[in-house]
C-alpha positions as CSV (number, residue, x, y, z in Angstrom):
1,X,0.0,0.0,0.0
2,X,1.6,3.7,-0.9
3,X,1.7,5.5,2.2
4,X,0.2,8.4,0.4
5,X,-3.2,6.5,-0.6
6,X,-3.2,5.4,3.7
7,X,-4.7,9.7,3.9
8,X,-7.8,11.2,2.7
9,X,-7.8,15.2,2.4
10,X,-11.3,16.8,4.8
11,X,-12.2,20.0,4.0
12,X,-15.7,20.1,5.4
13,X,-16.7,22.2,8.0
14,X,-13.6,24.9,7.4
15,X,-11.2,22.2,8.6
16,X,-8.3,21.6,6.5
17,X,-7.2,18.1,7.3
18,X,-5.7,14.8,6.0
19,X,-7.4,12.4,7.2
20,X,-5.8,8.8,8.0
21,X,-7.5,5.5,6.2
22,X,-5.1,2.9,7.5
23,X,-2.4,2.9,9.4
24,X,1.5,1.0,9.3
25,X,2.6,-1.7,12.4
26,X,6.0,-1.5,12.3
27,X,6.1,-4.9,14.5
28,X,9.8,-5.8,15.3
29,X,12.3,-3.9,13.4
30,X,15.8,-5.4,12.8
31,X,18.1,-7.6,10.2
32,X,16.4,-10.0,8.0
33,X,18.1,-12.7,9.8
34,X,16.7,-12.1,13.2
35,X,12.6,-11.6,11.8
36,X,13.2,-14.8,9.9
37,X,14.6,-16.2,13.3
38,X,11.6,-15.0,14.8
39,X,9.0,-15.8,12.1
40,X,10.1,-19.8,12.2
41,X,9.9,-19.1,16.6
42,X,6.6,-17.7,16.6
43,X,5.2,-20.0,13.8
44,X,6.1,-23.0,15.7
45,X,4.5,-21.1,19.0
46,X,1.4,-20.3,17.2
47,X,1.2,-23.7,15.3
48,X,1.3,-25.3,19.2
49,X,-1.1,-22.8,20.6
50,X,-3.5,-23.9,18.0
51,X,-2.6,-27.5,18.6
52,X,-2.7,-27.5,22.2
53,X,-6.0,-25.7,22.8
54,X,-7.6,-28.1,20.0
55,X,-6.3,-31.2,22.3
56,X,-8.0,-29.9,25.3
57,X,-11.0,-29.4,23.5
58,X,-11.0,-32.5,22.3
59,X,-10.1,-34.5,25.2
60,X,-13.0,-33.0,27.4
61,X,-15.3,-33.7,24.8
62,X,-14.7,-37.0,23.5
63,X,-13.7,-38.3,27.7
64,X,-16.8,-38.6,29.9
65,X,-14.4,-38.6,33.3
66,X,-14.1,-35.1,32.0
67,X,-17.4,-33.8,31.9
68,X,-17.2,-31.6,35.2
69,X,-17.5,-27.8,35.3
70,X,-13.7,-27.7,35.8
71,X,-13.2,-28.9,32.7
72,X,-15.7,-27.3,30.5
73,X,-14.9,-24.2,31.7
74,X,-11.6,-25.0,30.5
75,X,-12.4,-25.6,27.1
76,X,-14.3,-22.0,27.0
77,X,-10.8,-20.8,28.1
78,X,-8.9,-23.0,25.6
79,X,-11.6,-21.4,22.6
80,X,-10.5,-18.0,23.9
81,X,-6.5,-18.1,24.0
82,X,-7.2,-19.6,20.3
83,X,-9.5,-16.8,19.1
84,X,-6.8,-14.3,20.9
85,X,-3.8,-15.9,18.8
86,X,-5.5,-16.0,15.9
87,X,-6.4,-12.5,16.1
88,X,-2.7,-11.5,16.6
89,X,-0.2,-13.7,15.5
90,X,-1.1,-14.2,12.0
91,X,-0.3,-10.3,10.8
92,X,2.3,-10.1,13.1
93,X,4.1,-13.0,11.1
94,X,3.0,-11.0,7.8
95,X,5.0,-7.9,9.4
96,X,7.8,-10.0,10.2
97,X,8.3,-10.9,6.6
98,X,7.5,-7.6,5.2
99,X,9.5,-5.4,8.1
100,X,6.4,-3.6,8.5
101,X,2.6,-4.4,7.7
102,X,-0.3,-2.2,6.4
103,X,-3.9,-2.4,8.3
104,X,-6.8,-0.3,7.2
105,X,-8.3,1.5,9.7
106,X,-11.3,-0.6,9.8
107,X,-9.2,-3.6,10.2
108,X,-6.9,-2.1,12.8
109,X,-10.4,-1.4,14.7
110,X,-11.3,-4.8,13.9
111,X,-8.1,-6.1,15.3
112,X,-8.6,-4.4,18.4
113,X,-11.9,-5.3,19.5
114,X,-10.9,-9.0,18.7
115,X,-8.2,-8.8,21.3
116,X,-10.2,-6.8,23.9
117,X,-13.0,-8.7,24.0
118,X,-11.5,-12.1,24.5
119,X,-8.8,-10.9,26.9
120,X,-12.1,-9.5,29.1
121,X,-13.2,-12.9,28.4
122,X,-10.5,-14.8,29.7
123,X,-10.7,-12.5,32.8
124,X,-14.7,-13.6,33.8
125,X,-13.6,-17.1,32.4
126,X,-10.5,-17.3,35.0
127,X,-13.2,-15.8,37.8
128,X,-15.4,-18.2,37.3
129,X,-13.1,-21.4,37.6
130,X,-12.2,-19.6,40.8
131,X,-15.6,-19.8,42.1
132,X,-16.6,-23.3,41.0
133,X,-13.0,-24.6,42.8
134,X,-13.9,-22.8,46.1
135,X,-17.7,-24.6,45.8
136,X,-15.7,-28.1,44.9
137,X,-13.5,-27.2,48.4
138,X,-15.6,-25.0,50.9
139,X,-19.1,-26.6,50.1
140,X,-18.4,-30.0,48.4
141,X,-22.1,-31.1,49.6
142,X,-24.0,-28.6,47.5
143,X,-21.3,-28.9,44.5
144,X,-23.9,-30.7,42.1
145,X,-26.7,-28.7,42.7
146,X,-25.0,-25.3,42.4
147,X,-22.5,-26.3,39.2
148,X,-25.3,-28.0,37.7
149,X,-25.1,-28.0,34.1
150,X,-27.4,-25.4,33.1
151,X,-25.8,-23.0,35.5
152,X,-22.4,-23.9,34.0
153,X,-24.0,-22.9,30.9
154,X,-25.5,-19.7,31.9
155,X,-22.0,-18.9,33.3
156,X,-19.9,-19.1,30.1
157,X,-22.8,-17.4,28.1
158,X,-22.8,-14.3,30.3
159,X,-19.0,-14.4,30.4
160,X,-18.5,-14.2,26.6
161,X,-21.9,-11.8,26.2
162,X,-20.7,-9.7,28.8
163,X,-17.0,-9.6,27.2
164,X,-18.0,-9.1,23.2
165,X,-20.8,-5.9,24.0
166,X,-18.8,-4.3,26.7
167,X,-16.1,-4.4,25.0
168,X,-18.0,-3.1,21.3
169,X,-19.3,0.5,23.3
170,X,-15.7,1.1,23.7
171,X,-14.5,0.0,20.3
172,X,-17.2,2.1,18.6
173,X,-16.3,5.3,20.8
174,X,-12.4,4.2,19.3
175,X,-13.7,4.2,16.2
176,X,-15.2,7.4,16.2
177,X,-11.7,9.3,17.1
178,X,-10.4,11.4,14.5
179,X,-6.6,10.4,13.1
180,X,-5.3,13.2,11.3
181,X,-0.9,13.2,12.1
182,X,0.9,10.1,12.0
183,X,-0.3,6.7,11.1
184,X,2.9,4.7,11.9
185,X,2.3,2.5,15.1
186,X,5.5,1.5,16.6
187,X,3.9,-2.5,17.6
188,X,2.6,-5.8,16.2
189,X,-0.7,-5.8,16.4
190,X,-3.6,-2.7,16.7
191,X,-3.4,-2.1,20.7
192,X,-5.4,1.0,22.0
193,X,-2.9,2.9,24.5
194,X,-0.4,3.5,20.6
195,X,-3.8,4.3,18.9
196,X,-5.1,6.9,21.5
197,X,-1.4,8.5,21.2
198,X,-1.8,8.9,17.6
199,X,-5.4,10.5,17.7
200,X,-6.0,14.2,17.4
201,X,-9.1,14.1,18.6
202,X,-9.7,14.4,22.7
203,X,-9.4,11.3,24.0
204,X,-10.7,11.7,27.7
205,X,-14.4,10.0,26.9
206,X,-12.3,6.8,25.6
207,X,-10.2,7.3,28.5
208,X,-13.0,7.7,30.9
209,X,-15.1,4.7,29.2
210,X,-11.8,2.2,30.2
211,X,-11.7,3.3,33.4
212,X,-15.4,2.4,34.2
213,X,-15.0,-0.8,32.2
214,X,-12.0,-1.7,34.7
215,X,-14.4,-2.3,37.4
216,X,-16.6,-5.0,36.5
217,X,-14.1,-6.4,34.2
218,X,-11.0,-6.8,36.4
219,X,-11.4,-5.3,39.5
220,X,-14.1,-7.3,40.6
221,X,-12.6,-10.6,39.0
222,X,-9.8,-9.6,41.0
223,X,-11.8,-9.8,43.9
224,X,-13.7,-12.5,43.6
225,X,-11.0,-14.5,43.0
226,X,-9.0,-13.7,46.0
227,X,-11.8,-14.2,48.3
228,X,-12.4,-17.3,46.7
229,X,-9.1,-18.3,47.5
230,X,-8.7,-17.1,50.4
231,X,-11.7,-19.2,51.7
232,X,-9.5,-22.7,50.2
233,X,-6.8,-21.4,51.9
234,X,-8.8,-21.4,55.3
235,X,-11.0,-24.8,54.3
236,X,-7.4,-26.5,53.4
237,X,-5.6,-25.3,56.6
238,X,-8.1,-26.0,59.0
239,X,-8.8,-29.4,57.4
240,X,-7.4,-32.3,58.8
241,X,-8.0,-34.4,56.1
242,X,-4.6,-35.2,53.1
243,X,-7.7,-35.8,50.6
244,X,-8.8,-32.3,51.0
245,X,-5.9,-31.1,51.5
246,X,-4.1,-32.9,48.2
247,X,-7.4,-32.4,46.0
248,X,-7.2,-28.7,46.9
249,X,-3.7,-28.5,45.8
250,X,-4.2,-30.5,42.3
251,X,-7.0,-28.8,41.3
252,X,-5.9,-25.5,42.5
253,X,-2.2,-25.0,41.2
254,X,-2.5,-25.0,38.0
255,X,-5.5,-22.3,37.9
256,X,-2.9,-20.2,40.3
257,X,0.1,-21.0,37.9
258,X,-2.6,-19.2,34.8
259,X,-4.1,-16.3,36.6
260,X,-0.5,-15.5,38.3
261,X,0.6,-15.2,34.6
262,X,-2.2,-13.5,33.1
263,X,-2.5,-10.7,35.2
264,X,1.3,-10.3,35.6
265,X,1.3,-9.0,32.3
266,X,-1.6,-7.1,32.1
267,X,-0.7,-4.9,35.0
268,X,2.8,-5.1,33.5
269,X,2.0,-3.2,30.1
270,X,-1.3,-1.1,31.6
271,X,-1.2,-0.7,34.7
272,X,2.1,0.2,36.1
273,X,3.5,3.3,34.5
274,X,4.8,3.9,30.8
275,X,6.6,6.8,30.9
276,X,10.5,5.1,31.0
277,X,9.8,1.8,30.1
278,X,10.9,1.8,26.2
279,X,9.2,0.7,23.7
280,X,10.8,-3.0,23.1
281,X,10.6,-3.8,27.2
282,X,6.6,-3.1,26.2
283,X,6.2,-5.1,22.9
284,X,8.1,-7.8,24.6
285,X,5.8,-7.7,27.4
286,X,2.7,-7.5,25.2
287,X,4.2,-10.7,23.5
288,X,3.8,-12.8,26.7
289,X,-0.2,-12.4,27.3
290,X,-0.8,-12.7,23.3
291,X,1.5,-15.0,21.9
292,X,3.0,-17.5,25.3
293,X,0.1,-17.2,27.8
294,X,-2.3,-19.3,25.0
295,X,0.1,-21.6,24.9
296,X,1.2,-21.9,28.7
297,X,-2.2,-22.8,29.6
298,X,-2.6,-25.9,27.9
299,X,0.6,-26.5,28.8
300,X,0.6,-26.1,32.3
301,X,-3.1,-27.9,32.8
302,X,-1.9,-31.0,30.8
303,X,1.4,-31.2,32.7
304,X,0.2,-30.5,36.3
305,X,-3.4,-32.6,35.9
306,X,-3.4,-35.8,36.2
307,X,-7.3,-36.7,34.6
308,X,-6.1,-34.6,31.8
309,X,-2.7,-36.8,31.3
310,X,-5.0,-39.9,32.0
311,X,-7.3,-38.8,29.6
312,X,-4.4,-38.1,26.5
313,X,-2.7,-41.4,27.3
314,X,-6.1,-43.4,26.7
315,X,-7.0,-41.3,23.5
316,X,-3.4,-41.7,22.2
317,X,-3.8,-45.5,23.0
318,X,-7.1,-45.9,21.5
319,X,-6.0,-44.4,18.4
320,X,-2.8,-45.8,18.0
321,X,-3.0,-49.5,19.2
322,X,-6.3,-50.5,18.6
């Protein structure tokens, strides 16, 4: 694309301005060797994410030891970090070839409510596999009647509902910004804070509209799942009882190991402070929640669960010996 056509020249209203229609993601800049080095590394990554969210899937669904709430709220995470990696990876690989990549500004905006909504999705997603482990520890008597299947059900719908049309009042306000300077955006993949710095419009409202969104999409996950853990902690420690005490701890570890990572890195690129941290410190941060953390979670729950090992071992020996 000629940089000259990503512009359109606005005259209306008395304004003089040129207008921009797409903008350039400059991605990883370096020699050819190192972005071929890193193509054929996040290929492989991205080919595995893809791989190893499709296995859990699979697993849970075709294994009727793993038709629990645990699990299927698992697979809505696995259908998330795929739907996140797909969104991202993809074009950054095209940039890596190219040394930069042009978007349209539609696509760009496309791009970025992709990636918003499912990483507010894999926030309720994580808070709800909080709360169904601390009903499976603190009130294992009532587990089947409140994790019942249709409240399983309603659980996951509201998560990705509430997710997707938050998200979209946001991403339409985005939309409606006016880009008028620059249209060079010094990252991978369409994020909002390096959009909001290239837009000449005021972008308080925006501003204002992520700040209430915040609340009931990650401070009160937050929340939640800290009380809810905090209540294990209390039910495992004043438990006298290794079963509870050993079925807390496989259960609960690798959710920990997940949400320890996942929010990590969001605080790490919005939260704490930007002024300082240079730009590659922040792609490579933004790199771990959109191109590893997709991949560490099918990872970590196939290595550190033993019904999900049990469960690969008797597909791989159903399919291969018999």
């Amino acid at each position: 694309m000629d940089i000259n056509s990503s512009y359109i020249h606005n005259s209306s209203q008395g304004s003089n301005k040129t207008m921009v229609t797409a903008f350039i993601l400059l991605g990883f800049q370096g020699p050819i060797n190192i972005r071929m080095l890193l193509f054929i590394l996040f290929l492989v990554v991205y080919c595995m994410t893809i791989c190893g969210n499709l296995l859990i899937i699979t697993l849970v669904s075709s294994n009727k030891n793993l038709h629990s709430p645990m699990y299927f709220f698992l697979t809505q995470l696995s259908m998330s970090d795929i739907i996140i990696a797909t969104d991202v990876v993809p074009y950054m690989l095209h940039i890596l070839l190219n040394g930069e990549g042009n978007i349209t500004f539609i696509g760009c905006i496309t791009q970025l409510y992709f990636f918003s909504a499912t990483e507010t999705s894999d926030c309720l997603i994580l808070t709800v596999m909080a709360y169904d482990r601390y009903v499976a520890i603190c009130k294992p008597l009532h587990y089947v009647s409140i994790m019942n299947n249709a409240h399983c059900m309603k659980l996951a719908i509201l998560s990705w509902a509430l997710s997707f049309s938050i998200i979209l009042i946001n991403t339409i306000t985005t939309s409606m910004l006016q880009f008028c300077g620059s249209n060079i955006i010094d990252h991978f993949f369409c994020d909002l804070v390096p959009l909001l710095e290239l837009s000449c419009s005021d972008t308080r409202i925006v501003q204002l509209e992520v700040s209430l969104i915040s609340a009931p999409v990650l401070i009160i996950p937050i929340i939640i799942i800290i009380v809810s853990y905090s209540n294990i902690l209390l039910t495992v420690l004043t438990s006298s009882s290794n079963t509870v005490r050993q079925k807390a701890f496989s259960t609960c570890s690798s959710h920990l190991t997940v949400v320890f990572i996942f929010y990590w890195t969001l605080f790490g690129v919005y939260a704490l402070p930007t002024k300082g941290l240079s730009l590659s410190i922040s792609k490579s941060l933004s790199i771990i929640y959109t191109v590893l953390t997709p991949l560490l979670n099918p990872v970590i729950y196939s290595l550190r669960n033993k019904d999900i090992k049990k469960a690969l071992r008797k597909t791989v020996y159903k399919n291969v010996f018999l």
